[in-house]
N, C-alpha and C positions, 0 to 999 in steps of 0.2 A: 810271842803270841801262843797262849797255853789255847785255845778253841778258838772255833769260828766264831762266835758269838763274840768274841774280841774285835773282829772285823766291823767295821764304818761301814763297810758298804753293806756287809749282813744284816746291821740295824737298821740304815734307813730303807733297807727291801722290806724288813720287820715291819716298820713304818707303812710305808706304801702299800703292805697287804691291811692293814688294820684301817689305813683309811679309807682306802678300796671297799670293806666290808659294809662300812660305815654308807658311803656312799650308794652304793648299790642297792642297800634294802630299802631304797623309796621307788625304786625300779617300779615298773608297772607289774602286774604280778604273771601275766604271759609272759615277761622273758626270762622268769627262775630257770628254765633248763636252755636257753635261751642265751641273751646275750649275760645275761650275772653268771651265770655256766662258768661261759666263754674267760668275760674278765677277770673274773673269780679266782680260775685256773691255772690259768698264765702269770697272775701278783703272786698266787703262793710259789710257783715255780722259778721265780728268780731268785729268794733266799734258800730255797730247797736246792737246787742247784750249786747256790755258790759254797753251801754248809757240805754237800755230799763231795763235790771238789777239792774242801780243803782233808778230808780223813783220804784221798788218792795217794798213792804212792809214788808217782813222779808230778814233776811238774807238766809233762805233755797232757797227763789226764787231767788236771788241775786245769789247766788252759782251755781244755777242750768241755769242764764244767760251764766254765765262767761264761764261753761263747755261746754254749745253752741258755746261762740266766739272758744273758743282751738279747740272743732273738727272744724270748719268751716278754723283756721289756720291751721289745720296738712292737711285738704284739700284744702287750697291751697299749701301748702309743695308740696304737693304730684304734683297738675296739675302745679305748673310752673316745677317740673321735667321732666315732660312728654315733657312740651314744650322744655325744652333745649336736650329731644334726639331727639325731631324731626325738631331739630335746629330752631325752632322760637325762641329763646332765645339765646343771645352770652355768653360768658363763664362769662365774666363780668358781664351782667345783672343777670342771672342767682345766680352769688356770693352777689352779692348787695342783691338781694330780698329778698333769701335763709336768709344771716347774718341778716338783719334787722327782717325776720318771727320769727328766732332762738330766737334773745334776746330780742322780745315780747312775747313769747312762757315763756322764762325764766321769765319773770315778769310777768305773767298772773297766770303760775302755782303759784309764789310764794303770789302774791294776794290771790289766792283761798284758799292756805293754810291757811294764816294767815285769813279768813273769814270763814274758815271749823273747826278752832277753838273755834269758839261761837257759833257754833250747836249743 
């Protein structure tokens, strides 16, 4: 692997932020600083994290990136649920985001493992 951008899971966080973007600008427009902030924030932070991770110089730091992008995922888990009860999100989007969060969730933990075993 010559860069992170070689990275599966760096691309579909890529993903995730793009669709995230997408989604968000029908937001109501009180929650710009608000909850699209919040969501916003936290989708660029998973592939920011796992990219600043991989240029670390041991693997403890690398581990300790990746554990950053996962909570910065479980938070957005979390606010695009918010947004679907307070209906800025259709059942649809909401299922898209959610599925795609899930199974970079599932390949991030399993990254981590397999780099928590050279610790």
């Amino acid at each position: 692997m010559k860069t992170f951008r070689d990275l599966l899971i760096w691309q579909k966080a890529m993903s995730l932020v793009t669709n995230c973007y997408k989604v968000t600008s029908h937001f109501p427009k009180e929650e710009q600083f608000g909850l699209i902030s919040q969501i916003r924030r936290c989708s660029i932070s998973i592939p920011s994290n796992i990219a600043e991770g991989f240029a670390r110089e041991s693997n403890k730091d690398y581990y300790r990136f990746l554990s950053i992008a996962l909570g910065s995922l479980f938070e957005f888990q979390t606010q695009i649920e918010i947004a679907l009860n307070l209906n800025y999100l259709s059942e649809e989007n909401f299922k898209n985001l959610y599925e795609d969060s899930r199974e970079l969730e599932r390949m991030l933990t399993s990254f981590m493992n397999k780099i928590k075993e050279t610790l």
